[in-house]
C-alpha positions as CSV (number, residue, x, y, z in Angstrom):
1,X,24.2,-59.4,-3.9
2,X,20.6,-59.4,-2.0
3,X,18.5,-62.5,-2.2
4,X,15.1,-61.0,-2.6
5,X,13.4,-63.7,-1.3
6,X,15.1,-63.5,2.3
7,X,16.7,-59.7,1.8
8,X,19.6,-61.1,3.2
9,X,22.5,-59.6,1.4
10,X,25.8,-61.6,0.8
11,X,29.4,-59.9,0.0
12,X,32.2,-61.5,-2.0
13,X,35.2,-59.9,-0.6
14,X,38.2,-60.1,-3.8
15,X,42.2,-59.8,-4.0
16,X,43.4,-56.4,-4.5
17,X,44.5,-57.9,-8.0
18,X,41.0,-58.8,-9.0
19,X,40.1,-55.4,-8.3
20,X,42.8,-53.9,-10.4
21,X,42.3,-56.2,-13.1
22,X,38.4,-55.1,-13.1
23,X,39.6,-51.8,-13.2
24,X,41.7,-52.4,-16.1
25,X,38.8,-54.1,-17.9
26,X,36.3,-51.2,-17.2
27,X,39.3,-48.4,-18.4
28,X,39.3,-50.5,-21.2
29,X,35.8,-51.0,-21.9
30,X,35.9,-46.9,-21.3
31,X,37.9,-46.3,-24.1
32,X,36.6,-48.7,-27.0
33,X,32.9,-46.9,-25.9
34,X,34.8,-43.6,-26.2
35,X,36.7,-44.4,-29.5
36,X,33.6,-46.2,-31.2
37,X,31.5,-42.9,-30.4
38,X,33.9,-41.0,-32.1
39,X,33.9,-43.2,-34.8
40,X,30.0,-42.8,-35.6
41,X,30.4,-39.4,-34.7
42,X,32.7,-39.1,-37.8
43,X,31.0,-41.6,-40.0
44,X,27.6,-39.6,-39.3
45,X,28.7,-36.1,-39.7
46,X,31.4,-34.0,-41.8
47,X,33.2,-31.0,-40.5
48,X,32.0,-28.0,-42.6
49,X,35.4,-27.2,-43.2
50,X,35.9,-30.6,-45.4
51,X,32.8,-29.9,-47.0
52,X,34.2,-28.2,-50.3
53,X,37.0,-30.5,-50.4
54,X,34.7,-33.1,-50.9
55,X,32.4,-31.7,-53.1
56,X,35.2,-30.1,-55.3
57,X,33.9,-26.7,-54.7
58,X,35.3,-22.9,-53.2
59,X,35.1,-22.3,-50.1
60,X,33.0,-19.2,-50.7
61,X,30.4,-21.6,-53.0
62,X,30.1,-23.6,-49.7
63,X,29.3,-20.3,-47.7
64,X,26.7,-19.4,-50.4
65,X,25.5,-22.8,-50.2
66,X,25.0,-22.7,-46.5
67,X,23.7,-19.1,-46.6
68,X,21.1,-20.1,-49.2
69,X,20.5,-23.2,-47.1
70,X,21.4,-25.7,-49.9
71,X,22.2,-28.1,-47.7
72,X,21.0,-28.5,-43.4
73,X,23.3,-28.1,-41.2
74,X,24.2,-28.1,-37.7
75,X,25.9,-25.2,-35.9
76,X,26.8,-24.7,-32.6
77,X,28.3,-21.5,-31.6
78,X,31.1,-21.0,-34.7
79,X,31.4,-24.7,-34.8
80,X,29.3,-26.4,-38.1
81,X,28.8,-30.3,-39.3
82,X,26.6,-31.5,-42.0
83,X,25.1,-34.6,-41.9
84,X,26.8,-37.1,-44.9
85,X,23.5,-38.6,-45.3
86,X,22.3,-35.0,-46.4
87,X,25.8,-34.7,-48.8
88,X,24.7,-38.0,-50.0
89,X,20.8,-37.3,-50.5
90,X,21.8,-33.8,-52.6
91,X,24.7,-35.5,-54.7
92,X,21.8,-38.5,-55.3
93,X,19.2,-35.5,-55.8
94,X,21.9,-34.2,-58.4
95,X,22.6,-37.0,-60.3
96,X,22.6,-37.5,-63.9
97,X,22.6,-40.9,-65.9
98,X,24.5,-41.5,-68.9
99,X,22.2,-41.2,-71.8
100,X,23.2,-44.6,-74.4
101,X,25.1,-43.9,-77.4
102,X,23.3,-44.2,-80.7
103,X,25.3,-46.5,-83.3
104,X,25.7,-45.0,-86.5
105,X,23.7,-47.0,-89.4
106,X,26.1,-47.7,-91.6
Protein backbone atom coordinates (compact mmCIF):
# COMPACT_ATOMS: atom_id res chain seq x y z
CA UNK A 1 0.00 0.00 0.00
CA UNK A 2 1.67 3.65 -0.62
CA UNK A 3 0.67 6.41 1.72
CA UNK A 4 0.49 9.32 -0.69
CA UNK A 5 1.11 11.71 1.69
CA UNK A 6 4.72 10.43 2.61
CA UNK A 7 5.16 7.86 -0.62
CA UNK A 8 6.36 5.61 1.79
CA UNK A 9 5.08 2.17 0.74
CA UNK A 10 4.10 -0.53 3.42
CA UNK A 11 3.93 -4.47 2.60
CA UNK A 12 1.73 -7.02 4.47
CA UNK A 13 3.53 -10.15 4.07
CA UNK A 14 0.49 -13.32 4.37
CA UNK A 15 0.56 -17.25 5.14
CA UNK A 16 0.86 -19.27 2.18
CA UNK A 17 -2.78 -20.28 3.19
CA UNK A 18 -4.15 -16.82 2.89
CA UNK A 19 -2.73 -16.75 -0.39
CA UNK A 20 -4.30 -19.98 -1.49
CA UNK A 21 -7.53 -19.12 -0.05
CA UNK A 22 -7.40 -15.67 -2.19
CA UNK A 23 -6.70 -17.68 -4.90
CA UNK A 24 -9.56 -19.81 -4.46
CA UNK A 25 -11.84 -16.82 -3.94
CA UNK A 26 -10.59 -15.07 -7.21
CA UNK A 27 -11.08 -18.79 -9.32
CA UNK A 28 -14.30 -18.51 -7.87
CA UNK A 29 -15.16 -15.08 -8.47
CA UNK A 30 -13.67 -16.12 -12.18
CA UNK A 31 -16.16 -18.52 -12.81
CA UNK A 32 -19.64 -16.93 -11.53
CA UNK A 33 -18.26 -13.69 -13.90
CA UNK A 34 -17.79 -16.41 -16.65
CA UNK A 35 -21.09 -18.38 -16.04
CA UNK A 36 -23.30 -15.07 -15.52
CA UNK A 37 -21.85 -13.82 -19.02
CA UNK A 38 -22.97 -16.77 -20.52
CA UNK A 39 -26.13 -16.50 -18.99
CA UNK A 40 -26.95 -12.96 -20.53
CA UNK A 41 -25.34 -14.08 -23.50
CA UNK A 42 -28.13 -16.73 -23.73
CA UNK A 43 -30.93 -14.66 -22.28
CA UNK A 44 -29.97 -11.86 -24.96
CA UNK A 45 -29.54 -13.83 -28.00
CA UNK A 46 -30.96 -17.09 -29.73
CA UNK A 47 -28.96 -19.46 -31.82
CA UNK A 48 -30.39 -19.27 -35.40
CA UNK A 49 -30.64 -22.81 -35.33
CA UNK A 50 -33.51 -22.70 -32.39
CA UNK A 51 -35.11 -20.06 -34.30
CA UNK A 52 -37.86 -22.19 -36.19
CA UNK A 53 -38.33 -24.29 -33.23
CA UNK A 54 -39.46 -21.42 -31.57
CA UNK A 55 -41.47 -19.84 -33.94
CA UNK A 56 -43.08 -23.16 -35.14
CA UNK A 57 -41.82 -22.69 -38.53
CA UNK A 58 -39.45 -24.87 -41.46
CA UNK A 59 -36.27 -24.48 -41.45
CA UNK A 60 -36.31 -23.30 -45.00
CA UNK A 61 -39.21 -20.46 -43.90
CA UNK A 62 -36.41 -19.28 -41.43
CA UNK A 63 -33.75 -19.15 -44.43
CA UNK A 64 -36.29 -17.12 -46.44
CA UNK A 65 -36.89 -15.13 -43.59
CA UNK A 66 -33.34 -14.34 -43.05
CA UNK A 67 -32.70 -14.00 -46.79
CA UNK A 68 -35.52 -11.49 -47.05
CA UNK A 69 -34.25 -9.87 -43.86
CA UNK A 70 -37.42 -10.39 -41.85
CA UNK A 71 -35.80 -10.40 -38.95
CA UNK A 72 -31.80 -8.74 -38.06
CA UNK A 73 -29.43 -10.82 -37.36
CA UNK A 74 -25.95 -11.34 -36.40
CA UNK A 75 -23.47 -13.51 -38.27
CA UNK A 76 -20.17 -14.19 -37.82
CA UNK A 77 -18.41 -16.26 -40.29
CA UNK A 78 -21.19 -19.38 -40.59
CA UNK A 79 -22.11 -18.75 -37.05
CA UNK A 80 -25.81 -16.70 -36.73
CA UNK A 81 -27.82 -15.30 -33.41
CA UNK A 82 -30.80 -13.17 -33.42
CA UNK A 83 -31.45 -10.96 -30.84
CA UNK A 84 -34.86 -12.25 -28.63
CA UNK A 85 -35.76 -8.76 -28.23
CA UNK A 86 -36.09 -8.61 -32.13
CA UNK A 87 -38.22 -12.26 -32.02
CA UNK A 88 -40.15 -10.48 -29.41
CA UNK A 89 -40.64 -6.99 -31.21
CA UNK A 90 -41.87 -9.07 -34.68
CA UNK A 91 -44.16 -11.58 -32.73
CA UNK A 92 -45.54 -8.06 -30.81
CA UNK A 93 -45.48 -6.38 -34.41
CA UNK A 94 -47.59 -9.58 -35.45
CA UNK A 95 -50.08 -9.74 -33.02
CA UNK A 96 -53.65 -10.02 -33.28
CA UNK A 97 -56.39 -9.30 -30.46
CA UNK A 98 -59.39 -11.30 -30.02
CA UNK A 99 -62.18 -9.49 -31.51
CA UNK A 100 -65.47 -9.78 -28.58
CA UNK A 101 -68.10 -12.14 -29.36
CA UNK A 102 -71.47 -10.61 -30.23
CA UNK A 103 -74.46 -12.23 -27.99
CA UNK A 104 -77.19 -13.28 -29.96
CA UNK A 105 -80.60 -11.24 -29.24
CA UNK A 106 -82.75 -13.52 -28.34
Amino acid sequence: MINTTTNQVSLKVISDDELQEIRNSLAEIKDMIRTKNEEIISETYIDSKNVPKLLGISNATWQSYRDRRRFPFIQIGTKIWVKKSDIDAMMKKHYYKAKPIKKKST
